[in-house]
N, C-alpha and C positions, 0 to 999 in steps of 0.2 A: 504493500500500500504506500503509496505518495504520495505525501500529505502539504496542501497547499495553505498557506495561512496568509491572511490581506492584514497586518499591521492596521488598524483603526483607532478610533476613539477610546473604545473599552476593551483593554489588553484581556480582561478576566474574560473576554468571549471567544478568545482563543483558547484557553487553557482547559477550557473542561471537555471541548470537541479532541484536542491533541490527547488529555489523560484519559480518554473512554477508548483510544484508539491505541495508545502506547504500544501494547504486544504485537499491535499485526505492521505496527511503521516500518518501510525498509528505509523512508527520505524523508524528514521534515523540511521544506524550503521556503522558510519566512519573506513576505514580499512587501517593503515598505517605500513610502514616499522620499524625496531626496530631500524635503523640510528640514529644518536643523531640528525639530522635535521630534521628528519620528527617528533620527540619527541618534539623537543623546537614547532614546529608548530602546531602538532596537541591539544597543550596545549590551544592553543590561539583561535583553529578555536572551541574549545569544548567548551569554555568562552564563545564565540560570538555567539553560537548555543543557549546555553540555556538563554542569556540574551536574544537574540531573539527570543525565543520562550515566556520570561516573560512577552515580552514589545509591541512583535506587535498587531495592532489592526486595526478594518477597522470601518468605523462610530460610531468611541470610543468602540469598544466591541472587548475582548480577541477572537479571533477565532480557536486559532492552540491549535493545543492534539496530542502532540505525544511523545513517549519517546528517549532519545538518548542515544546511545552507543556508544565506542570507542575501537575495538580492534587489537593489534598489533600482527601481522601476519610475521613469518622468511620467505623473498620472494623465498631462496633459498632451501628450506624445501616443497617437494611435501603433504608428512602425515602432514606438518603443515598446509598448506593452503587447505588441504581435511576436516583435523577437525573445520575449519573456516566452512567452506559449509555445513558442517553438523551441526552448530548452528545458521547458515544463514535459513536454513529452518525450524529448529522449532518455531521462530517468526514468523512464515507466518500461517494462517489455511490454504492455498492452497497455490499452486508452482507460479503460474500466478499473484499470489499480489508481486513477489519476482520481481524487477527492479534492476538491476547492472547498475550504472555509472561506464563504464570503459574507459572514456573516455582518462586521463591522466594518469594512474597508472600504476606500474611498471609490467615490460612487465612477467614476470611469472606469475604474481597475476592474471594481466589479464586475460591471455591466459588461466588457469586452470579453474579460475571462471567463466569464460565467458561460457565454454564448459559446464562444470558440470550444471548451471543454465539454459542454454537453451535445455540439455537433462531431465530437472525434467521438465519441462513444464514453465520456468518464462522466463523475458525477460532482454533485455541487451541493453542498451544506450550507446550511442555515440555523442558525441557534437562537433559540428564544430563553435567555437568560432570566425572564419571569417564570418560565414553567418547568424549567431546567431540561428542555424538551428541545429535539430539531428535524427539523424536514431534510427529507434524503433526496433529492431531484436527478432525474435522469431524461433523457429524449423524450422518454416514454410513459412516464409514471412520477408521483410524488408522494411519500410515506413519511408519517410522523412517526416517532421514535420516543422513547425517554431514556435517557440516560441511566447507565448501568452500575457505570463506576465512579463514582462520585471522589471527589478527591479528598483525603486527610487535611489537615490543619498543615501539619508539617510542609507536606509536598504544594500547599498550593503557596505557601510563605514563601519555600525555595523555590517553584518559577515562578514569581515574581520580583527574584533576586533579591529577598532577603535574608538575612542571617539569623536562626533561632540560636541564642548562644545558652539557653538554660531555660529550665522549667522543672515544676517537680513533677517528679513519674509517678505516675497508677498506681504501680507498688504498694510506696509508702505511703498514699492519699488513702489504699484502702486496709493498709495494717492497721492505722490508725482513727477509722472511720468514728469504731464505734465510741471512741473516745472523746473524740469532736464534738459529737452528738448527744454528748454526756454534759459535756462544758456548757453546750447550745441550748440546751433545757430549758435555763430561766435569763434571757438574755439580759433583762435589766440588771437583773442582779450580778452577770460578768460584763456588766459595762463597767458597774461601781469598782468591782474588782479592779478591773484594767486601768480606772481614773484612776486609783490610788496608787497603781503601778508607774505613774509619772515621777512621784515625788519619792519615792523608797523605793527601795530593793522587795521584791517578791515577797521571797521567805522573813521579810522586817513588819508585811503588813498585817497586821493582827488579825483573826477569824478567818473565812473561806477554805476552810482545810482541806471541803469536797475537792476545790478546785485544785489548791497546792498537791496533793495526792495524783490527780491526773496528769499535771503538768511533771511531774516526780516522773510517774510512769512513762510517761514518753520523752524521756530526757529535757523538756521544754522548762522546766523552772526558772532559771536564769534572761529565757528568753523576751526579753520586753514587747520589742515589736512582733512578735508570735503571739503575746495574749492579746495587744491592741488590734492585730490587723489580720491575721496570719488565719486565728481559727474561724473568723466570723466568712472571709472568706474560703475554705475548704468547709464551712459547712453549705455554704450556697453553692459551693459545687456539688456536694452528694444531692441536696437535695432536687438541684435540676439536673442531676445522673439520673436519680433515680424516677423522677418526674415527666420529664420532656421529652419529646422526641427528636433530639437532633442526631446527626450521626455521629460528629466526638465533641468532646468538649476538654480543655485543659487550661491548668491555672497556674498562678506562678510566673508569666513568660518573659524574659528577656530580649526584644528584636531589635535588632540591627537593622535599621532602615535604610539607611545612607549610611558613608563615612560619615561616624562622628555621632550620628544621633540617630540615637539608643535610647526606646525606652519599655518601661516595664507594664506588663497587662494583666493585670488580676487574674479574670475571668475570659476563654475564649471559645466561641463555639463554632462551629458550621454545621450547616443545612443547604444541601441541593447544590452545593461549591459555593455558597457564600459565607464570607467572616463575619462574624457579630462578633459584641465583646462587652464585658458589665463592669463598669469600676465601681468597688464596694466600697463605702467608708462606713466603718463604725464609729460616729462620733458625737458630738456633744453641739456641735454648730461645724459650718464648714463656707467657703466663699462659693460660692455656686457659679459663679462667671468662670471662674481661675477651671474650674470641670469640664464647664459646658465646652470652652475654648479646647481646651487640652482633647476630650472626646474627639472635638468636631473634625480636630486635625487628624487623631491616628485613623479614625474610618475614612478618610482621603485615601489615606494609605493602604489599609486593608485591602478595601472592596468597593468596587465601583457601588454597588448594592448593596455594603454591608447596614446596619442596624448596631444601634448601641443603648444601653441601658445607665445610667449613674442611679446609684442602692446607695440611699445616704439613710442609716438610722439609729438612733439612739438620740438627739433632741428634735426639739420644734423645729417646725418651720417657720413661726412667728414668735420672737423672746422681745419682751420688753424691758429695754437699759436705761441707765441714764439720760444718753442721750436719744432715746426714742425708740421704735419700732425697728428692729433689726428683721429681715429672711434669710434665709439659705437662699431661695432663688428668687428672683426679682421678675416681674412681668416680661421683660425683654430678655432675660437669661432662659424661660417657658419656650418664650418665642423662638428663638435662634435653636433649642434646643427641636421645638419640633420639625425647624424647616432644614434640618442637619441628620434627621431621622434618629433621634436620640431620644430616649423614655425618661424622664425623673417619677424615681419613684422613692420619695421624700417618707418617712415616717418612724415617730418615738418611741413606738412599739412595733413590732417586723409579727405579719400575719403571714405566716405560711401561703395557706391557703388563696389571699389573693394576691399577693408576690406571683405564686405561679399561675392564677387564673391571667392576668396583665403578660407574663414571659410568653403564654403561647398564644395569646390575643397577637402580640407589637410584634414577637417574631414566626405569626403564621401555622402554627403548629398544632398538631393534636397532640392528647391528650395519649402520656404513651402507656 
């Protein structure tokens, strides 16, 4: 199979057509515009191709064999993009192994290749990144399809050329579950715990032995930021484990997005190849701009379509001070946050129950 791909607007519409086809590719040949933006891009998606092809593996064993190419095509140039198709076909022994992703690419590359291919006898894909679904077009015929293989967290961070440099594993998330969920019981009252945890040492602060006991047990005593931030999020991971239907979810994350900046993801999940992600704060008040802002930017990053949630709880949303009426979020921090596709879900007491009714409402989901 040789696999054509049209460089567009939304990279992530490449990616889940190329990872449902992985095993049968003998030729990925990426085809982008000679813009200086599709240039700085396709540097990075051609890094992320062949690190992924060095590094995946399925029950420890390399499985992929394919070669890549890269060529830049003038989209306003009919004889250029004819001589593109006529070295589109010599990688193929037959027309019918020939596959065009033209899902997102610029509309003359499309429209030329699309036709030329489906008159040599190959076909032409189309992907509908809302339904996670794509049309197979040929001379003859048009089938819709749904996607089979969905892609991991990992593998869709690495083609899109980023670095996961750490995250906590499964493993230890489920040695320690039922421990978690011991701590989580009466949450006001491990808030109080962890407030006291600011000014003393653990084991200096008087009563909670439940808690000093569990933290004993799983070496955490000493750990501060483990009681303030660490269990509230791994508990809102089991409980949208064992809640939700997404296909993975991981906490913890460290990514490398670019040289240089780096930052850390609490909560991360995917559904149908797209990234969401929840930043939890367990706290007493919090600036809600400084989140909303911070959210807006890494879902740029993620997912063209990704979704994100900020779980702020343990005080009000309205505290009266000195100087007057304070919020966690302000009318225009609501604002920016829904037009950014971000949930606030604000509250002094955390109700299970509609926590997860709102996670599979905002991120689409049934009930698993």
């Amino acid at each position: 199979m040789v696999l054509v791909s049209i460089l567009g607007d939304f990279h992530s519409s490449i990616l889940p057509i190329f990872f449902e086809f992985k095993k049968k590719i003998t030729h990925h040949i990426i085809l982008h515009d000679d813009s200086n933006h599709d240039k700085k891009h396709i540097k990075k998606l051609m890094k992320a191709q062949r690190k992924f092809l060095e590094t995946y593996e399925e029950d420890g064993k390399a499985i992929l064999d394919y070669k890549i190419d890269m060529i830049q095509v003038a989209e306003d140039s009919y004889e250029d993009i004819l001589s593109i198709f006529k070295v589109i076909k010599t990688t193929a022994k037959e027309p019918k192994e020939i596959y065009l992703n033209a899902t997102d690419g610029l509309s003359s590359i499309s429209i030329v290749l699309s036709n030329k291919v489906l008159q040599c006898g190959g076909n032409v894909l189309a992907y509908d990144r809302y339904s996670n679904k794509y049309n197979i077009h040929t001379g003859n015929f048009m089938k819709k399809k749904k996607i089979k293989n969905n892609m991991d967290i990992k593998s869709h961070l690495q083609l899109k050329g980023y670095e996961l440099k750490s995250w906590t594993n499964s493993f230890t998330l489920k040695k320690r579950k039922d421990n978690i969920l011991k701590l989580c019981k009466n949450l006001p009252e491990l808030k109080e715990f962890a407030t006291k945890a600011q000014e003393k040492k653990i084991n200096d602060i008087s009563g909670y032995n439940k808690y000093k006991k569990i933290l004993h047990k799983i070496d955490k005593i000493n750990n501060v930021p483990f009681l303030q931030g660490t269990i509230f999020e791994e508990y809102i991971y089991h409980i949208i484990v064992d809640n939700c239907d997404f296909d993975e979810v991981m906490i913890g994350l460290i990514i490398e997005f670019e040289k240089d900046f780096i930052n850390e993801l609490d909560i991360v999940m995917i559904k149908d190849n797209h990234l969401h992600t929840i930043e939890c704060k367990f706290v007493n008040t919090l600036k809600g701009e400084q989140y909303v802002y911070k959210t807006n930017s890494i879902i740029d990053y993620l997912d063209d379509d990704g979704k994100a949630m900020i779980l702020s709880i343990g005080g009000d949303e309205e505290k009266i001070t000195r100087n007057g009426k304070k919020v966690q979020f302000t009318i225009g921090d609501k604002a920016r946050a829904k037009n950014g596709n971000i949930k606030i879900h604000q509250s002094k007491i955390f109700n299970e129950v509609k926590f997860l009714n709102e996670i599979n409402s905002f991120f689409n989901l049934g009930a698993k």
